[in-house]
N, CA, C and O of each residue as an XYZ file, in Angstrom:
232
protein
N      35.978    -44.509    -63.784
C      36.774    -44.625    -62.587
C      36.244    -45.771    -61.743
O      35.070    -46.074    -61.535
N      37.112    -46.218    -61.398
C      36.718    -47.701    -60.200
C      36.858    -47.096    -58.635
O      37.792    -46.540    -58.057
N      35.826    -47.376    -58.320
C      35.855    -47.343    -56.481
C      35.687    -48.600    -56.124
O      34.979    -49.473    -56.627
N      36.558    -48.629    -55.003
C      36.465    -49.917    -53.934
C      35.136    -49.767    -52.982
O      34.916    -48.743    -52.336
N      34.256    -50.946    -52.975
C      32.775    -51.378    -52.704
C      32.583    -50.788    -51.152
O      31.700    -50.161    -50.566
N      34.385    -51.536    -50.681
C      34.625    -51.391    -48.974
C      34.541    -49.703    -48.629
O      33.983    -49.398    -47.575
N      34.993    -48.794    -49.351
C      35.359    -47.642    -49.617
C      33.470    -46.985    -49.800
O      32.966    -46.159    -49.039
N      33.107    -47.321    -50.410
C      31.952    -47.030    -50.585
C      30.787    -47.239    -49.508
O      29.929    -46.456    -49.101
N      31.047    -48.499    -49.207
C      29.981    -48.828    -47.999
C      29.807    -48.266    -46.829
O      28.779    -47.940    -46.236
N      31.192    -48.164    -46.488
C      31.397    -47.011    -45.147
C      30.600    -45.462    -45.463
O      30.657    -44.582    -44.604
N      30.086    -45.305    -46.378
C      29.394    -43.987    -46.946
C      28.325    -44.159    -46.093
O      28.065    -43.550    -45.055
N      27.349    -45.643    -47.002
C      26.389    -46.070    -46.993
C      25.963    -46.372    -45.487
O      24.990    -45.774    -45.027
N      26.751    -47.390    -44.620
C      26.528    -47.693    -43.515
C      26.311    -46.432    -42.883
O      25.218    -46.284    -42.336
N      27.261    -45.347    -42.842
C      26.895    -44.576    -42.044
C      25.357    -43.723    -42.425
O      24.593    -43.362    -41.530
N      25.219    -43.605    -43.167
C      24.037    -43.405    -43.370
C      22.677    -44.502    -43.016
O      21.763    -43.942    -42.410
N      22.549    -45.377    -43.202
C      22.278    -46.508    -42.424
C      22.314    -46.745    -40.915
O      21.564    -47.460    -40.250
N      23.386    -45.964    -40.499
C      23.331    -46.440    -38.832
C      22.323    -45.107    -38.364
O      21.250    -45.159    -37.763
N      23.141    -43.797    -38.910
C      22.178    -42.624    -38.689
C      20.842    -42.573    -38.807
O      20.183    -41.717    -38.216
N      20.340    -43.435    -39.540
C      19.012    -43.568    -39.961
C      18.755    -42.674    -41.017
O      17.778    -41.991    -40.711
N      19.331    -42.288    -42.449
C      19.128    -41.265    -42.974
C      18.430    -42.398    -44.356
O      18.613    -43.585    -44.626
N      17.418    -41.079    -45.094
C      16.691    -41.662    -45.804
C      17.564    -42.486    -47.122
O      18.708    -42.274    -47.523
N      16.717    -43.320    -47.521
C      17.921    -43.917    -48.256
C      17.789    -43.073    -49.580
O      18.843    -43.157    -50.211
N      16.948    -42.368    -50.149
C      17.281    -41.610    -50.962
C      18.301    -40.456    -51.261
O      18.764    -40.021    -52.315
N      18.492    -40.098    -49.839
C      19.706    -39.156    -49.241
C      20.891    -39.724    -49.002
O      21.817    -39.114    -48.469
N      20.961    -41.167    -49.451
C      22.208    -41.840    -48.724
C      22.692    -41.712    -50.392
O      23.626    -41.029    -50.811
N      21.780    -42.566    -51.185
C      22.100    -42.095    -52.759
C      22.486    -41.286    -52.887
O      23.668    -41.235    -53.229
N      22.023    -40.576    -52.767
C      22.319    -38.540    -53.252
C      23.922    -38.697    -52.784
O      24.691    -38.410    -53.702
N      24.490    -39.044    -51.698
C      25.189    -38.596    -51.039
C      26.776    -39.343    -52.201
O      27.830    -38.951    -52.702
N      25.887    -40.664    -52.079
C      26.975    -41.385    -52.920
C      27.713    -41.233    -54.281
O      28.856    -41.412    -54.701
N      26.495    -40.810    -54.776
C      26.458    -40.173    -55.987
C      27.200    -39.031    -56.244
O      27.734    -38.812    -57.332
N      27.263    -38.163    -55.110
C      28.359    -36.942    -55.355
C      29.351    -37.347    -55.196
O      30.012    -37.427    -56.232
N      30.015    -37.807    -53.960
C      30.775    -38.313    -53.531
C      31.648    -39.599    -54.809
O      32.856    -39.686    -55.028
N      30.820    -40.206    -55.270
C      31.664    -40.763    -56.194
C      30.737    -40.605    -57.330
O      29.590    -40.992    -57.108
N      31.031    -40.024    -58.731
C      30.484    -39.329    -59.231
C      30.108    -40.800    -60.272
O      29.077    -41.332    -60.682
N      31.189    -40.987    -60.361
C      31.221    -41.955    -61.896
C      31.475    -43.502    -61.379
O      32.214    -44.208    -62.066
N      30.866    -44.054    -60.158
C      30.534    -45.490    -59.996
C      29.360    -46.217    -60.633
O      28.154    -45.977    -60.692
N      30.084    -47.118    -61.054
C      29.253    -48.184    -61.769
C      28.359    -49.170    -60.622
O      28.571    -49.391    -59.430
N      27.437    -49.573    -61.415
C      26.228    -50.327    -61.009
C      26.527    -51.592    -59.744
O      26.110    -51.780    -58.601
N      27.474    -52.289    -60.666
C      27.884    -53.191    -59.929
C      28.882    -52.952    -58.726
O      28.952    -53.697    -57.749
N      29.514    -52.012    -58.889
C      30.066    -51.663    -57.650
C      29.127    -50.811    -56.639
O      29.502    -50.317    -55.576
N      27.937    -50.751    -57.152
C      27.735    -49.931    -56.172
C      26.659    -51.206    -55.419
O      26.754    -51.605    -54.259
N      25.734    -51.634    -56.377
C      24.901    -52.823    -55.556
C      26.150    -53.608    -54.653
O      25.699    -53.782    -53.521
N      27.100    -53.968    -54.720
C      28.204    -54.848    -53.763
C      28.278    -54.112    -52.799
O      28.252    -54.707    -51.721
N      28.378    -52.824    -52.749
C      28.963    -51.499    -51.574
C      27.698    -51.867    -50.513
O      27.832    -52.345    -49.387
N      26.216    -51.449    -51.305
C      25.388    -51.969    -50.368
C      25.352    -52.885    -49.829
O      25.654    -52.738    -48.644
N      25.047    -54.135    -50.193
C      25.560    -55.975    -50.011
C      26.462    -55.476    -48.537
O      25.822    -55.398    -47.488
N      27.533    -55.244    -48.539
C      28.573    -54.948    -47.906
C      28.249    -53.891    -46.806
O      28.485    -54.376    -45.700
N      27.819    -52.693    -46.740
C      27.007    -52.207    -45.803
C      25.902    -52.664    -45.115
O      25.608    -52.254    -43.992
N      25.133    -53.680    -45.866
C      23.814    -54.090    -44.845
C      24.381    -55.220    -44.154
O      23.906    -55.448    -43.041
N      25.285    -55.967    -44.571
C      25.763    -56.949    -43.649
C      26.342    -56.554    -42.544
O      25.978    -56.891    -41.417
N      27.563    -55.591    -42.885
C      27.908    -55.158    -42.000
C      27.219    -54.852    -40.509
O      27.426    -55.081    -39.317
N      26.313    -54.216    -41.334
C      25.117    -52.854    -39.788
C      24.209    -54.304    -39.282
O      23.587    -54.384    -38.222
N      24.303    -55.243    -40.183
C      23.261    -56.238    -39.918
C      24.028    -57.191    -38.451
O      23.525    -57.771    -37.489
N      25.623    -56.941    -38.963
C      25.819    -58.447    -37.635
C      26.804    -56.893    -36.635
O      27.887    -57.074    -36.077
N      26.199    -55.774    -36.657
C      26.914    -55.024    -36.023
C      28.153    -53.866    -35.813
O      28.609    -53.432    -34.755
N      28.515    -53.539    -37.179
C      29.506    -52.916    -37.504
C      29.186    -51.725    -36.941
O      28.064    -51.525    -36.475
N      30.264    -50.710    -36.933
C      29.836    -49.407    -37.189
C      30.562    -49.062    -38.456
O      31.130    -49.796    -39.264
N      30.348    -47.331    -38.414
C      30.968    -47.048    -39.666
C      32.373    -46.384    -39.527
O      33.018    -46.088    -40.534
């Protein structure tokens, strides 16, 4: 199954803004989308740290 990175990151960021461990942000992603691939998921991050980086929320 394909997930969208944008779709994904908003997971991540929020976990990120919350301050939650990043092992728990995994966990989280991982259920949440069960069967994402590698590369979509390193981009999701990419895409979340920029985000939180120039200010986003989630």
């Amino acid at each position: 199954m394909h997930y969208h990175p944008t779709t994904v990151s908003s997971l991540i960021m929020r976990g990120l803004i919350d301050q939650v461990d990043m092992e728990d942000v995994e966990d989280q992603v991982r259920t949440q989308f069960p069967e994402i691939d590698r590369h979509t998921l390193w981009e999701s991050y990419n895409i979340a740290l920029l985000a939180v980086t120039l200010g986003g929320e989630a």
